[in-house]
C-alpha positions in Angstrom: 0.0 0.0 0.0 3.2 2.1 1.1 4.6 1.8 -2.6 1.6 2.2 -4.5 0.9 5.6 -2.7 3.9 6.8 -3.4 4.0 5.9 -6.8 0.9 7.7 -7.3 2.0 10.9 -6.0 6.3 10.6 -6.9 5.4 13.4 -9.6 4.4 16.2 -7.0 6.0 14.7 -3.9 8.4 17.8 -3.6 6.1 20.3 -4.6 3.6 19.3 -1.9 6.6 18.8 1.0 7.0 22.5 0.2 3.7 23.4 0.7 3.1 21.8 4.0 6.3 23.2 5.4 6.0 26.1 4.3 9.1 25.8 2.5 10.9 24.9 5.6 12.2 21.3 4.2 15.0 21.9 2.5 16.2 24.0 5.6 15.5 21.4 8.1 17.4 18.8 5.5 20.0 21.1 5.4 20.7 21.6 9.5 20.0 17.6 10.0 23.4 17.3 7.3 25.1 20.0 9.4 24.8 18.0 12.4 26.8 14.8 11.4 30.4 15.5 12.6 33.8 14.2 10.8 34.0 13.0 7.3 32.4 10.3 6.3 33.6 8.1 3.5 30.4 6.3 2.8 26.5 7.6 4.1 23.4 6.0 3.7 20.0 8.1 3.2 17.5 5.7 3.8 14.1 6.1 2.6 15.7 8.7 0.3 12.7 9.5 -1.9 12.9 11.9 -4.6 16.6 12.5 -3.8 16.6 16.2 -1.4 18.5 14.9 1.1 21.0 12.8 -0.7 21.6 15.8 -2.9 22.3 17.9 1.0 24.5 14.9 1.9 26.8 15.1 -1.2 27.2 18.9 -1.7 28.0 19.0 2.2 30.6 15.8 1.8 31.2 15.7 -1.9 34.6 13.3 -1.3 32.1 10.7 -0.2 29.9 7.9 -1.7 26.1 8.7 -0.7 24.2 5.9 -1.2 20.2 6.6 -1.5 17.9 3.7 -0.7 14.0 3.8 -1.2 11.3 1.2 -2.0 9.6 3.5 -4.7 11.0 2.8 -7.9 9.1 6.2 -9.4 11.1 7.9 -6.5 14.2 6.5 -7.6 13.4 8.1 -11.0 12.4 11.4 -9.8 16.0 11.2 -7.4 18.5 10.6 -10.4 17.6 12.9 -12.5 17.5 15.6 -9.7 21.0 14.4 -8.5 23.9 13.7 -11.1 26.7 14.6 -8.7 29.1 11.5 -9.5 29.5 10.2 -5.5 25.8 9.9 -5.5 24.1 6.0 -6.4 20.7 5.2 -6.0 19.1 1.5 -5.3 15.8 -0.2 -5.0 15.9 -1.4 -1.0 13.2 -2.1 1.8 14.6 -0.5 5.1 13.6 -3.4 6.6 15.6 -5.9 4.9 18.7 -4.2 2.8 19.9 -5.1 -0.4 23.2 -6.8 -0.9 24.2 -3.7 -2.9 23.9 -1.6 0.2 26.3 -3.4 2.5 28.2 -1.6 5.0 30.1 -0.1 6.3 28.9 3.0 6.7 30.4 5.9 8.6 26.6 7.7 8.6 23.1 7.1 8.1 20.9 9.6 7.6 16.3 9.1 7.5 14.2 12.3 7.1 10.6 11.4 7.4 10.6 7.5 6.6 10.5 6.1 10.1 6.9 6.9 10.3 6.2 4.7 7.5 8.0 1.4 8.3 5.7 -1.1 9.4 8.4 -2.6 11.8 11.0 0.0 13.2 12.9 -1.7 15.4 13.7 -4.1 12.3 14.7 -0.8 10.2 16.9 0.3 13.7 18.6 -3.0 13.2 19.0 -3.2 9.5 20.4 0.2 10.3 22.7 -0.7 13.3 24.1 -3.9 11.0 25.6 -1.2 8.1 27.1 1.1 10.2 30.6 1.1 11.3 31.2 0.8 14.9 30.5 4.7 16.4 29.0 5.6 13.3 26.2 8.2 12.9 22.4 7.9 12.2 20.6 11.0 12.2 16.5 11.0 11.8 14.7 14.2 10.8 11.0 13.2 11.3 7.5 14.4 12.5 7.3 12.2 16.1 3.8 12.3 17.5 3.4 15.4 19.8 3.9 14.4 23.7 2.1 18.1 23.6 -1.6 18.4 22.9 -1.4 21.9 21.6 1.4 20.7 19.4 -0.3 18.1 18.2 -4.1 20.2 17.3 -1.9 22.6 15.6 -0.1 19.9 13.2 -3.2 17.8 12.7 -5.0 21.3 12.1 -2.5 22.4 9.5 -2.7 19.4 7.7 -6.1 19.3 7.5 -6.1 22.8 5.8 -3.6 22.4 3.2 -4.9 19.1 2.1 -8.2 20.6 1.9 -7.0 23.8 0.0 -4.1 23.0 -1.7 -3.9 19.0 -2.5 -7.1 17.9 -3.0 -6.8 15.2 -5.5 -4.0 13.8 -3.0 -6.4 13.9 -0.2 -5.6 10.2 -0.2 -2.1 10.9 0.5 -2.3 13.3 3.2 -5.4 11.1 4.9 -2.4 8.7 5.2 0.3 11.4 6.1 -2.0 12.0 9.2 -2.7 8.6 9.9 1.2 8.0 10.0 2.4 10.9 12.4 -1.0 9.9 14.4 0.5 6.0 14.8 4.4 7.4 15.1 6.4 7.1 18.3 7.0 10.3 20.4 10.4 11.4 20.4 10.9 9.8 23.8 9.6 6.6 23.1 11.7 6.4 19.7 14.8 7.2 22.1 14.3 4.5 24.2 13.2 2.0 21.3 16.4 3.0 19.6 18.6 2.8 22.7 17.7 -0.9 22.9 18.9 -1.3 20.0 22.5 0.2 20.6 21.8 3.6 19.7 22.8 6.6 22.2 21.2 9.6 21.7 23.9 12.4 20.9 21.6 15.6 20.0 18.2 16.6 19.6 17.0 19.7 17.8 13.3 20.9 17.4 13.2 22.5 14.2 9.6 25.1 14.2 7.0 24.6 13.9 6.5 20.2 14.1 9.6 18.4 13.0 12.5 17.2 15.1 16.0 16.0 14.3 17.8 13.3 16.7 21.7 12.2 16.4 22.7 9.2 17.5 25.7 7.0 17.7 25.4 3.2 17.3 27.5 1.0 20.2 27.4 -2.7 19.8 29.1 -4.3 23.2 
């Protein structure tokens, strides 16, 4: 169901990310790149849609191979021909199960907005946690369910205006944008999920007015 939605709406994907935030998603890319620390030979941007991040990810480390992983096949399309930078490949791969072609190591991973819509996500933490080097990075930019109940009527009240006004044919989309934040983790609970699974928690940054980016640093005893 995941895929074929996608799919559907790969064409205008970008276009209606910038209407929702308000043109703030290229910005908050942009910091959550900032944030990893070094340089990383090899990064991972999992659930890499049309291709935004991984393009942030090589003009910030452009020495590096970026390797962008998304189950969308019309996302994949819609990613290389937005990003020709020669350290940047792009493969068809479930988050939950990684190709062969996307073995690690890798020094960094990085997930903006895909956590939300893996059905299992302490399979994707592992899947993660197997690629990485020891100490590397992964860094997830994502919309976590409000702990705060003002926060949360404010999101779910801004979504339901610009689907209404602005993306109505897609209303099926952003019915099941809302019914993914609505069924995500809160930031604390991701924490502690991904803390059982070997990640410590470096950073967090809320970026106004809804989305949140966590660093953390994978430690297998």
């Amino acid at each position: 169901m995941t895929r074929r939605l996608f799919t559907d709406i790969a064409a205008i994907y970008d276009r209606m990310n910038h209407l929702l935030s308000l043109g703030l998603d290229l910005r908050w890319r942009r910091l959550a790149v900032e944030g990893i620390g070094g340089g990383p030979l090899r990064v991972l941007d999992l659930a890499c849609g049309t291709g935004d991040s991984t393009l942030a990810l090589a003009r910030r480390f452009p020495s590096a191979e970026i390797v962008g992983v998304d189950i969308t096949p019309a996302m994949l399309d819609m990613a290389r021909r937005k990003c020709a930078a020669p350290n940047m490949r792009f493969m068809e791969g479930d988050a939950q199960g990684l190709p062969a072609a996307a073995a690690g190591p890798f020094d960094a991973c990085m997930c903006a907005f895909g956590f939300r819509n893996f059905p299992d996500r302490r399979k994707a933490l592992r899947e993660v946690g197997r690629v990485l080097a020891p100490g590397g990075e992964l860094v997830v930019l994502e919309f976590f369910r409000p702990a705060n109940a003002a926060l949360g009527w404010f999101t779910a009240w801004w979504l339901r205006l610009v689907a209404g006004l602005l993306v109505r044919r897609q209303s099926a989309a952003y019915r099941y944008l809302r019914e993914s934040m609505a069924n995500m983790l809160t930031e604390d609970a991701f924490i502690a999920l991904a803390a059982e699974e070997c990640f410590h928690l470096e950073t967090r940054r809320f970026f106004a007015p809804c989305c949140t980016c966590l660093r953390f640093r994978v430690f297998r005893g």
